[in-house]
PABADO-757165 format. One line per field, with one value per atom (N, C-alpha, C, O, CB): x, y, z; residue number from 1; residue in one letter. Coordinates in Angstrom, 1 decimal. Atoms other than C-alpha are relative to their C-alpha. Glycine has a CB too. Layout:
<recs>
east: (X, ...) $
north: (Y, ...) $
up: (Z, ...) $
seq: (NUM, ...) $
type: (A, ...) $
</recs>
This chain:
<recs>
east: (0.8, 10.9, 0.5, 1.7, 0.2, -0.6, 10.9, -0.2, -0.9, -1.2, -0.6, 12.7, -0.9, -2.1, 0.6, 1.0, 11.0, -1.4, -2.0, -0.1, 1.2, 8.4, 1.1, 2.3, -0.6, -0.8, 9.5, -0.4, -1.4, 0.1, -0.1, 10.3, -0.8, -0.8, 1.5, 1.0, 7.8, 1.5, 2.7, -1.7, -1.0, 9.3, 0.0, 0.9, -0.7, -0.1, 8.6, 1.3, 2.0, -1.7, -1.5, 11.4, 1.0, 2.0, 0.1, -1.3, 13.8, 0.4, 1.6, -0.6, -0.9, 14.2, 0.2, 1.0, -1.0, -0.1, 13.9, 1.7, 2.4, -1.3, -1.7, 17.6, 0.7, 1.7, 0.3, -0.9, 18.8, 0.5, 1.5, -0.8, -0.2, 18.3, 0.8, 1.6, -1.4, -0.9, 19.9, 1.6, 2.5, -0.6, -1.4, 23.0, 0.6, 1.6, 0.0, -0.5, 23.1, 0.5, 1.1, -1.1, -0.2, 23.4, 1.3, 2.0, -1.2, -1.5, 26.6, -0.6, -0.2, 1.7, 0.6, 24.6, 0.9, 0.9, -1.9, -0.3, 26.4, -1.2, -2.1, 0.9, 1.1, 24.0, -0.4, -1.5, 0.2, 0.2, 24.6, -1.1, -2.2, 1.7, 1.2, 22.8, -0.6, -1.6, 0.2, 1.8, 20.2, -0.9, -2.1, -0.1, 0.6, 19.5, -0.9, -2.2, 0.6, 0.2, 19.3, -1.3, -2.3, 1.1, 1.2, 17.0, -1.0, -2.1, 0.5, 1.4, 14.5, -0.5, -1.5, -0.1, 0.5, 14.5, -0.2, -1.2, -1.5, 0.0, 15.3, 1.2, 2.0, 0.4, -0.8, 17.3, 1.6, 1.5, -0.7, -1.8, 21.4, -0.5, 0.1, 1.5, 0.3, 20.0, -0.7, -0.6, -1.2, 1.0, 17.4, 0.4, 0.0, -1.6, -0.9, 19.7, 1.1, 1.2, 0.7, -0.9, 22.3, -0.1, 0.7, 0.4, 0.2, 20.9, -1.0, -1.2, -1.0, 0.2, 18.9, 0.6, 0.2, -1.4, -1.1, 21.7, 1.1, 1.9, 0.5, -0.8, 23.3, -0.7, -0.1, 0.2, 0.8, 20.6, -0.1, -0.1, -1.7, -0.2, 20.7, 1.3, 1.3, -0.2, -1.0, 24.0, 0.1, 0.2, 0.6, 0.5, 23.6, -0.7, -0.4, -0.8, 1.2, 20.4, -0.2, -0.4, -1.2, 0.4, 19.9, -1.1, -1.4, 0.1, 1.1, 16.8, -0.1, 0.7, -0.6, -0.7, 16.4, -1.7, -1.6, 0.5, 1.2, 12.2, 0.0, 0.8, -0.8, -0.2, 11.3, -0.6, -1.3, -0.9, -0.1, 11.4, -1.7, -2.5, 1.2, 1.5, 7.9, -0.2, 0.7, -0.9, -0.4, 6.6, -0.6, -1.5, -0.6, -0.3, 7.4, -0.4, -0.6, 1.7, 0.5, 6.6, -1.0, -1.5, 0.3, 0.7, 4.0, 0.1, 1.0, -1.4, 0.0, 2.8, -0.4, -1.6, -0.7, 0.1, 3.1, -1.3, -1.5, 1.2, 1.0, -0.4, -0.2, 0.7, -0.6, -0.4, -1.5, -0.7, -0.4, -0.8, 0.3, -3.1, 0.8, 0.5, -1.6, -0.5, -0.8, -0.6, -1.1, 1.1, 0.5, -1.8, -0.6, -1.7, 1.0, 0.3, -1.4, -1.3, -2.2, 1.2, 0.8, -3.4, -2.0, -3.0, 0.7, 1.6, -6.5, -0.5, -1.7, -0.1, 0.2, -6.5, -0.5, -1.0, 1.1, 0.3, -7.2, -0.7, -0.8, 1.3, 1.2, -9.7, -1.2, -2.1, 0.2, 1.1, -11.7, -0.3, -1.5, 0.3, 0.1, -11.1, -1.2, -1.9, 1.2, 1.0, -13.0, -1.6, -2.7, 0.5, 1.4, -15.5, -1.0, -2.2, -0.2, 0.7, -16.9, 0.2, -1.0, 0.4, 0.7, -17.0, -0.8, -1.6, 0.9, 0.9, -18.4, -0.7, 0.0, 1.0, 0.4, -20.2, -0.4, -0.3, -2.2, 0.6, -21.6, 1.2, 0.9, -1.1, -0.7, -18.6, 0.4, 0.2, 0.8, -0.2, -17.4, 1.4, 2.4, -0.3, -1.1, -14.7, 1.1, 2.2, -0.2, -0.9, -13.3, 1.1, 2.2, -0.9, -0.5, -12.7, 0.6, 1.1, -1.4, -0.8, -11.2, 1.0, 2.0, -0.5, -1.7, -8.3, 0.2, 1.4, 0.4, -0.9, -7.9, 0.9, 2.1, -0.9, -0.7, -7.5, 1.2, 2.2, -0.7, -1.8, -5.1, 1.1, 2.2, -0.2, -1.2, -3.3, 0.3, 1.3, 1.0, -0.8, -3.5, -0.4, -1.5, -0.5, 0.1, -2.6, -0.6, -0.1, 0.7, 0.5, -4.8, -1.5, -1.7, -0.9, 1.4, -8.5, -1.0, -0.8, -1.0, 1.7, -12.0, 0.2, 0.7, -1.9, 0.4, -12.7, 1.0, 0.5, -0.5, -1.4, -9.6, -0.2, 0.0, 1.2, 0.1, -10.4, -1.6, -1.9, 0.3, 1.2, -13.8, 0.1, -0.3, -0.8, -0.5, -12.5, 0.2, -0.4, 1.3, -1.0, -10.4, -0.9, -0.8, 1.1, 1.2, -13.4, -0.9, -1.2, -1.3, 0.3, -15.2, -0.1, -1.0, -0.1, -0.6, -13.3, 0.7, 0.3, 0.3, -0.8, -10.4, -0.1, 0.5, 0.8, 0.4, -12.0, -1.4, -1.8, -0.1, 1.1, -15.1, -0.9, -1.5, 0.2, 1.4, -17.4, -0.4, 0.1, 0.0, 1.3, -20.5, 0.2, 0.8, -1.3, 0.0, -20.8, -1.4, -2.0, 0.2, 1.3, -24.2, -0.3, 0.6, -0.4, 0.3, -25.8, -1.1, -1.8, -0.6, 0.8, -27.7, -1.6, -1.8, 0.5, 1.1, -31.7, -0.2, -0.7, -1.3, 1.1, -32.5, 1.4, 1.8, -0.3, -0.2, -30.4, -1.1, -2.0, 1.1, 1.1, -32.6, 0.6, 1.7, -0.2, 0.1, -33.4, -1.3, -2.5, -0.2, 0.6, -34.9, -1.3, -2.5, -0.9, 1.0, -36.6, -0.3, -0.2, -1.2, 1.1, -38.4, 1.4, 2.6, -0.9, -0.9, -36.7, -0.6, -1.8, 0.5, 0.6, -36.7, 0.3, 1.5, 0.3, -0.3, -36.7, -0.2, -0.1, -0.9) $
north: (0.4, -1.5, -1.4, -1.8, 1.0, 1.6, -5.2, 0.2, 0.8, -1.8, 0.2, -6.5, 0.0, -0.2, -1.4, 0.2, -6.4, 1.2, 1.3, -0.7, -1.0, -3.5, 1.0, 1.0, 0.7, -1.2, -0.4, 0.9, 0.8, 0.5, -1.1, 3.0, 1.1, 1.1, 0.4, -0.9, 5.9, 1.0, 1.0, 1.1, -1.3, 9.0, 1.0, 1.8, 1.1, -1.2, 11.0, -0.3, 0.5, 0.3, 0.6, 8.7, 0.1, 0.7, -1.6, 0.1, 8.2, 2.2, 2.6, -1.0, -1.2, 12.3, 0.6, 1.5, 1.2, 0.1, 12.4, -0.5, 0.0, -1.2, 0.5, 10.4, 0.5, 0.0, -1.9, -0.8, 12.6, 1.5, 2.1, 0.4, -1.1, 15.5, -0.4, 0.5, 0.5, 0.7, 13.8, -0.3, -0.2, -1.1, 0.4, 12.7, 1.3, 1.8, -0.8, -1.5, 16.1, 1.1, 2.1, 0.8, -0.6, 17.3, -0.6, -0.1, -0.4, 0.6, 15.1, -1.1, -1.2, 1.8, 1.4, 12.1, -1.0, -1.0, -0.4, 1.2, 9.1, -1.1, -1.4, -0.5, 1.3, 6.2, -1.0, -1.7, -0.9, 1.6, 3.5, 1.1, 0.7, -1.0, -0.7, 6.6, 0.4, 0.4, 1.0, 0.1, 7.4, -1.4, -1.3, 0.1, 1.0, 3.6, 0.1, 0.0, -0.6, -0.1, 4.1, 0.6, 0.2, 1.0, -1.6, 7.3, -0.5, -0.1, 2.0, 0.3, 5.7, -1.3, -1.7, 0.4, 1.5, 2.1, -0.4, -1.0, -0.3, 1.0, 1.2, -1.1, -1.4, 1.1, 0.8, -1.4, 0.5, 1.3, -0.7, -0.2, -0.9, -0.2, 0.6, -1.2, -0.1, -1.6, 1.4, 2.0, -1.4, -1.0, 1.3, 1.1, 2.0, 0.0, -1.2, 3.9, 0.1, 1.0, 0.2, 0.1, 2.9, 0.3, 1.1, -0.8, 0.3, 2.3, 1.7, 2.2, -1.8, -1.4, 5.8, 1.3, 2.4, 0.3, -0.5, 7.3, 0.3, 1.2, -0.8, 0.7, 5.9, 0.4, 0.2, -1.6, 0.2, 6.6, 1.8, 2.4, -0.8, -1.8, 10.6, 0.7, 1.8, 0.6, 0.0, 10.6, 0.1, 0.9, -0.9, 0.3, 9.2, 0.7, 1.1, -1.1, -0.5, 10.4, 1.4, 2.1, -0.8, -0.8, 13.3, 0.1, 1.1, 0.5, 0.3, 11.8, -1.1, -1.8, -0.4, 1.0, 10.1, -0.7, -1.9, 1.5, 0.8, 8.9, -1.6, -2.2, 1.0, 1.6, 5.6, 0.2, 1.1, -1.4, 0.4, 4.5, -0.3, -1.0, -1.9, 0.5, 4.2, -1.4, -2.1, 1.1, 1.8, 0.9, 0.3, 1.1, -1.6, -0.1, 0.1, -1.4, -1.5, 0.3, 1.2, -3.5, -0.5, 0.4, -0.6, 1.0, -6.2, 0.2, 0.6, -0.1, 0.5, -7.0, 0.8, 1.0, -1.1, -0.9, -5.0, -0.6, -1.8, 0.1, 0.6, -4.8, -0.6, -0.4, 0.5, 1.2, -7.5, 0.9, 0.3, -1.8, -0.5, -5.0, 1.6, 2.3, -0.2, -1.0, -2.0, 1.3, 1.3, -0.6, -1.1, 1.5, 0.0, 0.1, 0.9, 0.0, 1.3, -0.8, -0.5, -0.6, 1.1, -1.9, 0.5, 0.2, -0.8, -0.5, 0.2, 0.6, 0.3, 1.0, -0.8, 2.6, -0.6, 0.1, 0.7, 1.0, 0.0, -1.0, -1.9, -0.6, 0.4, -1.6, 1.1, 0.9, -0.7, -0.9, 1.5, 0.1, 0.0, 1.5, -0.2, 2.2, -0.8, -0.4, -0.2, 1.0, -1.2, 0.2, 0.0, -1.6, 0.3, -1.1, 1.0, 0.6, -0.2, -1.2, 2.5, -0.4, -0.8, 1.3, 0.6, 1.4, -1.5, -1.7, 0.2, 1.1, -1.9, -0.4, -1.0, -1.3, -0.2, -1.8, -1.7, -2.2, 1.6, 1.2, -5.5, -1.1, -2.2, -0.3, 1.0, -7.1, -0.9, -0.4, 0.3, 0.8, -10.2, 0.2, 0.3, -1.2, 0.0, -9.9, -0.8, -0.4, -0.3, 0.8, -13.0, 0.2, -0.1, -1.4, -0.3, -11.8, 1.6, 1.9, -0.1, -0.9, -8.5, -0.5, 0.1, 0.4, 0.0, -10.4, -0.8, -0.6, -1.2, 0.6, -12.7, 1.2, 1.2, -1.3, -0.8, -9.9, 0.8, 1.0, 0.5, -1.0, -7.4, -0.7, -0.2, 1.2, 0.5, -10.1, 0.1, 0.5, 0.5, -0.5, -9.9, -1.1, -1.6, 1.6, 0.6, -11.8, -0.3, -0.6, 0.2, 0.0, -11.8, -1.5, -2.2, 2.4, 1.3, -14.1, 1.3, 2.3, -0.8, -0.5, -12.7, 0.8, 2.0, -1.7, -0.9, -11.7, 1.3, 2.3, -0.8, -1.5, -9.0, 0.7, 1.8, 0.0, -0.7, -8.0, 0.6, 1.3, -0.8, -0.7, -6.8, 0.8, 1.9, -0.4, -0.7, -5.8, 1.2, 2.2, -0.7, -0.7, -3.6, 1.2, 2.4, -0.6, -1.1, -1.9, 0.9, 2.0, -0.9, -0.3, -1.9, 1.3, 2.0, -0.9, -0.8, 0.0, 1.2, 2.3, -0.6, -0.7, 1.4, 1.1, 2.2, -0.8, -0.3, 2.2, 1.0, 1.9, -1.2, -0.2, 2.9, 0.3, 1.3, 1.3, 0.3, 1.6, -1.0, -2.2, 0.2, 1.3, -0.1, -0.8, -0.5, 0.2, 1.0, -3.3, 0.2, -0.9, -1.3, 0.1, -2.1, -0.6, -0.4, 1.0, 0.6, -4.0, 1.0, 1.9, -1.3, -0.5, -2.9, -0.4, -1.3, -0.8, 0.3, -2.4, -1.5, -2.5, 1.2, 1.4, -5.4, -1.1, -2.0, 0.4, 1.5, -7.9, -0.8, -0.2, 0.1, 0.7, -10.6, 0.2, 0.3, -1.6, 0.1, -10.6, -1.0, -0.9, 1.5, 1.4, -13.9, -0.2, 0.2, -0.1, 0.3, -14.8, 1.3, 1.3, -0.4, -1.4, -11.3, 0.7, 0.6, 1.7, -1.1, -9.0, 1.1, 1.4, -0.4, -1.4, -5.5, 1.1, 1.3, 0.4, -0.5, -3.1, 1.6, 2.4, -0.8) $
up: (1.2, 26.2, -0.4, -0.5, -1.1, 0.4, 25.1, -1.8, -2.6, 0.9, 1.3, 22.3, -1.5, -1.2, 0.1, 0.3, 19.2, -0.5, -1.6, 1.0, 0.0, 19.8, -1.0, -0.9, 2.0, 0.3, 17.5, 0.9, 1.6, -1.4, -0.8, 19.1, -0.8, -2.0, 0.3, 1.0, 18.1, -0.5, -0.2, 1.2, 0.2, 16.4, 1.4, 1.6, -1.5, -0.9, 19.5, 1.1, 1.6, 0.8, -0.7, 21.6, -0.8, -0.4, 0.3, 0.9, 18.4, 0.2, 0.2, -2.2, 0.3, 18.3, 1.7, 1.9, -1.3, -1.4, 22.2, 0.3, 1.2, 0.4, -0.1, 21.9, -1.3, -1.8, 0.1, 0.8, 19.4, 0.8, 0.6, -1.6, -0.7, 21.7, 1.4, 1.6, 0.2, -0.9, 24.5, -0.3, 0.5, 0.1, 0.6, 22.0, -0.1, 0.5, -1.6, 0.3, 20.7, 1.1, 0.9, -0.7, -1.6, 24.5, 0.4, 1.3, 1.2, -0.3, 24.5, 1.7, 2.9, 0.4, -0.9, 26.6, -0.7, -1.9, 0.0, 0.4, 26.2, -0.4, 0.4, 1.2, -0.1, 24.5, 1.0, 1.0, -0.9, -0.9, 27.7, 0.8, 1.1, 1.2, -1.1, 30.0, -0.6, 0.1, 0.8, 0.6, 27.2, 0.2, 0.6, -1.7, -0.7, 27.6, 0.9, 0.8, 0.6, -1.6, 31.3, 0.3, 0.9, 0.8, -0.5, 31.4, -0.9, -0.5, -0.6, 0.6, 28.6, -0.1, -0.8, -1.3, 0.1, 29.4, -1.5, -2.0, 0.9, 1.6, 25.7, -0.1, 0.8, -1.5, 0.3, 24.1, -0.6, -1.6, -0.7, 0.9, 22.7, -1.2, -1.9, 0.3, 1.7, 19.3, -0.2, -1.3, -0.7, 1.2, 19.0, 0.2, -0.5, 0.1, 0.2, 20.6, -1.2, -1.9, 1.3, 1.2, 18.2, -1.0, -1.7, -0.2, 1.4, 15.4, -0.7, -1.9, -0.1, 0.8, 15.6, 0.3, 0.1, 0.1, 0.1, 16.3, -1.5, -1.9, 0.9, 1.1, 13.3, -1.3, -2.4, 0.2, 1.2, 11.0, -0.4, -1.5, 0.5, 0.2, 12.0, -0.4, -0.9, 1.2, 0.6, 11.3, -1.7, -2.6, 0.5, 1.9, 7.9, -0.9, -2.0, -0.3, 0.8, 6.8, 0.3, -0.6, 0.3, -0.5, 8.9, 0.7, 1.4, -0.6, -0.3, 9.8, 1.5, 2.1, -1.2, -1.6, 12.9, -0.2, 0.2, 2.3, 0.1, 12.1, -0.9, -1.5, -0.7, 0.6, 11.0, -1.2, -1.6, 0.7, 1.7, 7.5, -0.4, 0.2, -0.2, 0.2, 6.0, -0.7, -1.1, -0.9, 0.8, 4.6, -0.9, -1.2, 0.5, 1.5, 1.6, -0.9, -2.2, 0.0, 0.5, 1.3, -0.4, -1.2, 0.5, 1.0, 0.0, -1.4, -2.1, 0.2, 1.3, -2.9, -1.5, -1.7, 0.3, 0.8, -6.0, -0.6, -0.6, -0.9, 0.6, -7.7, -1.0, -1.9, -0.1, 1.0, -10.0, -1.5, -2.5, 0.4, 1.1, -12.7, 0.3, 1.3, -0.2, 0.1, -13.7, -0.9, -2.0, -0.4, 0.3, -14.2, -1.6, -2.0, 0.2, 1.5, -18.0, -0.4, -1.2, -0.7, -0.1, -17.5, 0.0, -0.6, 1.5, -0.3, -15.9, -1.0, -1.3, 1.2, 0.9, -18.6, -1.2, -2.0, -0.1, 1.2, -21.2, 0.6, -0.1, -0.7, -0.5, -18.9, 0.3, 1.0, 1.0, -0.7, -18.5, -1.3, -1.6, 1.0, 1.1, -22.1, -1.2, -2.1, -0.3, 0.8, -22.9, 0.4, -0.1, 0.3, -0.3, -20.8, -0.4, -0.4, 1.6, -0.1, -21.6, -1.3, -1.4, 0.7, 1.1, -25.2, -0.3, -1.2, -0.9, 0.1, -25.0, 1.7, 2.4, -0.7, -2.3, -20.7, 0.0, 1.0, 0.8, -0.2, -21.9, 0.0, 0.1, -1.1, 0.0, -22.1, 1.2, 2.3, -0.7, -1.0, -20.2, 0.5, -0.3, -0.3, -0.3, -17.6, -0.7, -1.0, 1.1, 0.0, -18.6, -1.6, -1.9, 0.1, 1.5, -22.3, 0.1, -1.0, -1.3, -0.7, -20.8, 0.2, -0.2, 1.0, -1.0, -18.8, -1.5, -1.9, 2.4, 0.6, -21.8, -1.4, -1.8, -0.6, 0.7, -24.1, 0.1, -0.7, -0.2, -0.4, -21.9, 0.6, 1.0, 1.3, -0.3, -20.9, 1.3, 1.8, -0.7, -1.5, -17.4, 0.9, 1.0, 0.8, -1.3, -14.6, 1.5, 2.5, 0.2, -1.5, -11.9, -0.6, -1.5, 0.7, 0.1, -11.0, -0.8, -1.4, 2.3, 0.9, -12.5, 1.6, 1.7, -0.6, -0.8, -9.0, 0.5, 0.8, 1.1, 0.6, -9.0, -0.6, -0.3, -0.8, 1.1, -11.7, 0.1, -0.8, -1.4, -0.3, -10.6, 0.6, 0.4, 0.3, -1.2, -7.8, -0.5, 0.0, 0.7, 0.4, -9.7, -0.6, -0.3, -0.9, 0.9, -12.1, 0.9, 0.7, -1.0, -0.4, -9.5, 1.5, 1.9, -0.2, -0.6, -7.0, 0.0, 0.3, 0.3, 0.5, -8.2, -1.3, -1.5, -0.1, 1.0, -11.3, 0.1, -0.6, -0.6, -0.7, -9.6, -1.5, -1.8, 1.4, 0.7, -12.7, 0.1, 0.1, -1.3, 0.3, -12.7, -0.8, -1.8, -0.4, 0.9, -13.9, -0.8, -0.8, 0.7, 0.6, -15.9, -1.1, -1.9, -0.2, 1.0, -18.4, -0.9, -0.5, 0.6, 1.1, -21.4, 0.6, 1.4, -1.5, -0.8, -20.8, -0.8, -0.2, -0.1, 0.9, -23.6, 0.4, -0.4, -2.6, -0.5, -21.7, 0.8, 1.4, 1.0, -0.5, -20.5, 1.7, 2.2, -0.7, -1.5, -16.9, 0.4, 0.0, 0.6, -0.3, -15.4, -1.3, -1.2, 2.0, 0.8, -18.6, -1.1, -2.3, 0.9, 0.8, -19.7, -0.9, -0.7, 1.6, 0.6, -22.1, -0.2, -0.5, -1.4, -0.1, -21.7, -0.8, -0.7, 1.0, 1.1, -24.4, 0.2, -0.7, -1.1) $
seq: (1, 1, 1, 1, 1, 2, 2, 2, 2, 2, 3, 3, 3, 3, 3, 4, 4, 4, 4, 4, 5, 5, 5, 5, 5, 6, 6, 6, 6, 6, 7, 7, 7, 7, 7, 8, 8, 8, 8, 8, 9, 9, 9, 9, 9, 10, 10, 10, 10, 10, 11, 11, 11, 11, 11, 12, 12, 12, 12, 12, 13, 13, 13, 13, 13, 14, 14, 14, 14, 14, 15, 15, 15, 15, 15, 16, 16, 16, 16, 16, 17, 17, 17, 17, 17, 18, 18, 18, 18, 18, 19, 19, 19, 19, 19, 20, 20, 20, 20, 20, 21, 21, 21, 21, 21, 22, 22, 22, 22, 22, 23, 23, 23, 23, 23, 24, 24, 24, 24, 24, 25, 25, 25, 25, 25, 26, 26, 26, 26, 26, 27, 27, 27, 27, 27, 28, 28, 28, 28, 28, 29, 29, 29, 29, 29, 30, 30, 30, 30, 30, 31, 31, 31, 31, 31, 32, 32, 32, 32, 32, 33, 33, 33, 33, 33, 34, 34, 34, 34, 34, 35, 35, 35, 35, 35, 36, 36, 36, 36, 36, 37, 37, 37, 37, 37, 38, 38, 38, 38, 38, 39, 39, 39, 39, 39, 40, 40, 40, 40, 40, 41, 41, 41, 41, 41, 42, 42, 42, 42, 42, 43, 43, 43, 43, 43, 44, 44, 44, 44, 44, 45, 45, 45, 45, 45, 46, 46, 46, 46, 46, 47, 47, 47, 47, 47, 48, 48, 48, 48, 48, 49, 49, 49, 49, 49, 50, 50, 50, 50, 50, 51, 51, 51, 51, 51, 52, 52, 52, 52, 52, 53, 53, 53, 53, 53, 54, 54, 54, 54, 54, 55, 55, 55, 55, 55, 56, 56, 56, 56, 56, 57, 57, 57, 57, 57, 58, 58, 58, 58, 58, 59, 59, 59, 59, 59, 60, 60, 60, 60, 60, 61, 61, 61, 61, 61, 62, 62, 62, 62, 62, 63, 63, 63, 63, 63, 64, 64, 64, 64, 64, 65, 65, 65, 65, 65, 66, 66, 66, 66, 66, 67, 67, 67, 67, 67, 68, 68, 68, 68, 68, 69, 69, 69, 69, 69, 70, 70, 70, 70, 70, 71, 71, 71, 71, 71, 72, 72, 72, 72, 72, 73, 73, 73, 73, 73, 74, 74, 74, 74, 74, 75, 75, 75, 75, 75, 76, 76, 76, 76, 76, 77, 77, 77, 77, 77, 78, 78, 78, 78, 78, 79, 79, 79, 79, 79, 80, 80, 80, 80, 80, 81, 81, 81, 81, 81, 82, 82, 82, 82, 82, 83, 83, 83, 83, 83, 84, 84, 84, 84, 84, 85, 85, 85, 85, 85, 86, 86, 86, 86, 86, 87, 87, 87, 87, 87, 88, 88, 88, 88, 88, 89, 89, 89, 89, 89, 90, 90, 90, 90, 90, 91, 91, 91, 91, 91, 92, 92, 92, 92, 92, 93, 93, 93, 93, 93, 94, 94, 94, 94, 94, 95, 95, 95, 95, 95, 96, 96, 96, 96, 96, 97, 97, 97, 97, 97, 98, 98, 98, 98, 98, 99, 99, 99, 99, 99, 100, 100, 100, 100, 100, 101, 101, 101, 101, 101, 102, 102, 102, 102, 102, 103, 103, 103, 103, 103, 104, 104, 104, 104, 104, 105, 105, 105, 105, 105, 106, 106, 106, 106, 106, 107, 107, 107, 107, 107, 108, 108, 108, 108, 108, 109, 109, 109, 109, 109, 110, 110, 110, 110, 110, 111, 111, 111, 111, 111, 112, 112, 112, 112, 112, 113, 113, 113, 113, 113, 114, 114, 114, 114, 114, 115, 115, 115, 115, 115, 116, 116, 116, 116, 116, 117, 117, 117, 117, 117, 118, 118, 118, 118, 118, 119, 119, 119, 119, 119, 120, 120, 120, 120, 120, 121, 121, 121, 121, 121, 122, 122, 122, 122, 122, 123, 123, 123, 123, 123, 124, 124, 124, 124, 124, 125, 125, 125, 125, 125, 126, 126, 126, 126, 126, 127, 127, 127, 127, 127) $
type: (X, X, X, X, X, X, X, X, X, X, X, X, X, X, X, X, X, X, X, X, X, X, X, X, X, X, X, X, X, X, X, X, X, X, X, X, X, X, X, X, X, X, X, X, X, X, X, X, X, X, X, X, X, X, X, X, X, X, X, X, X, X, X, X, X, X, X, X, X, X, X, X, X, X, X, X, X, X, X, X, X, X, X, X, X, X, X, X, X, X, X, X, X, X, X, X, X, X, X, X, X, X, X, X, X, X, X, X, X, X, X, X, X, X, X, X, X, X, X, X, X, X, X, X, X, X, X, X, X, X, X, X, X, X, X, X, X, X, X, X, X, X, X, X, X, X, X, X, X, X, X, X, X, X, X, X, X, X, X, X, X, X, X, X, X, X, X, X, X, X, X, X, X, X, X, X, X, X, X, X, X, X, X, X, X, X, X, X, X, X, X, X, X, X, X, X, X, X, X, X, X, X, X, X, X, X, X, X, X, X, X, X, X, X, X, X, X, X, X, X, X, X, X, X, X, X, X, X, X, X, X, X, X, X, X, X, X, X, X, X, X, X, X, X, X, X, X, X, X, X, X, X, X, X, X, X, X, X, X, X, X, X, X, X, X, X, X, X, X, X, X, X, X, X, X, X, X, X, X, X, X, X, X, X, X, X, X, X, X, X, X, X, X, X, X, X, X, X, X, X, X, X, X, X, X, X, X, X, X, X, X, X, X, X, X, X, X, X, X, X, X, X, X, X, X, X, X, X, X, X, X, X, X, X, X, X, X, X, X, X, X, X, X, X, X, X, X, X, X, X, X, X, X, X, X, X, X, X, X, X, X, X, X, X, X, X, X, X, X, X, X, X, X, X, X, X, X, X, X, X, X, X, X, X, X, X, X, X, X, X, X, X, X, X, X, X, X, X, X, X, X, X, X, X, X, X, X, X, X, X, X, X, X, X, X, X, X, X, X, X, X, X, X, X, X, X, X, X, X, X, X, X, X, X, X, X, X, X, X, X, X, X, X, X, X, X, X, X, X, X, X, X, X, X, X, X, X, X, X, X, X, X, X, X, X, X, X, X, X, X, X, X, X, X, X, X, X, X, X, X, X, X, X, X, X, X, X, X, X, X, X, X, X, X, X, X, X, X, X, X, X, X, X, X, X, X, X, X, X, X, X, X, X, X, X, X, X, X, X, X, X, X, X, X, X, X, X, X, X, X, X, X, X, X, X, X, X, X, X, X, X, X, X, X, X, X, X, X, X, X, X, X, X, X, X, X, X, X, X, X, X, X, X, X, X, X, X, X, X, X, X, X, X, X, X, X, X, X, X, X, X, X, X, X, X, X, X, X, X, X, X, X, X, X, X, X, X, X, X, X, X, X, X, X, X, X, X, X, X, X, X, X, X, X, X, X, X, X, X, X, X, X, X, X, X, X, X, X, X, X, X, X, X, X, X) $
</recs>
């Protein structure tokens, strides 16, 4: 296996069963064509943890509007549905663009952006 690539869970508990058989790691190597880092290290991890699987991901980027945040954008919009994004983020104070923040109603929120019938539409008003 080249450097680099991770190892599935079905190899990492594959060299636990092998360790646990009293295999030396250089002849688990041998027999699975892996690297000295990924016998070792999930070796090292079953020890520790008891777990011998990979770590889930945990990283990027925390979202830019917080739970509490949604809750007091759903709050607004379902009593006032006409209002403007832009007076939304200025009000709750939030950090993101306009298009985020639609994003966010739109999706996560999963409400329509609907307008009232007596907004104008190209010209006409509808009543």
């Amino acid at each position: 296996m080249s450097k680099g690539i991770p190892c599935c869970n079905e190899l990492r508990k594959l060299i636990i069963v092998y360790w646990s058989e009293g295999t030396k790691p250089t002849k688990i190597m041998e027999m699975l064509r892996l690297e000295k880092d990924v016998v070792y290290r999930t070796i090292a991890r079953q020890k520790t943890t008891g777990k011998c699987e990979l770590k889930g991901w945990n990283g990027g980027r925390p979202p830019g509007i917080s739970e509490e945040e949604k809750v007091k954008i759903k709050e607004l919009i379902e009593k006032e549905p006409d209002r403007e994004l832009a007076s939304i983020k200025e009000e709750l104070n939030i950090k993101v663009s306009i298009p985020a923040l639609c994003n966010t109603i739109n999706h996560k929120l999963n409400l329509p952006r609907k307008k009232k019938l007596y907004t104008q539409r190209n010209g006409n008003v509808k009543m």
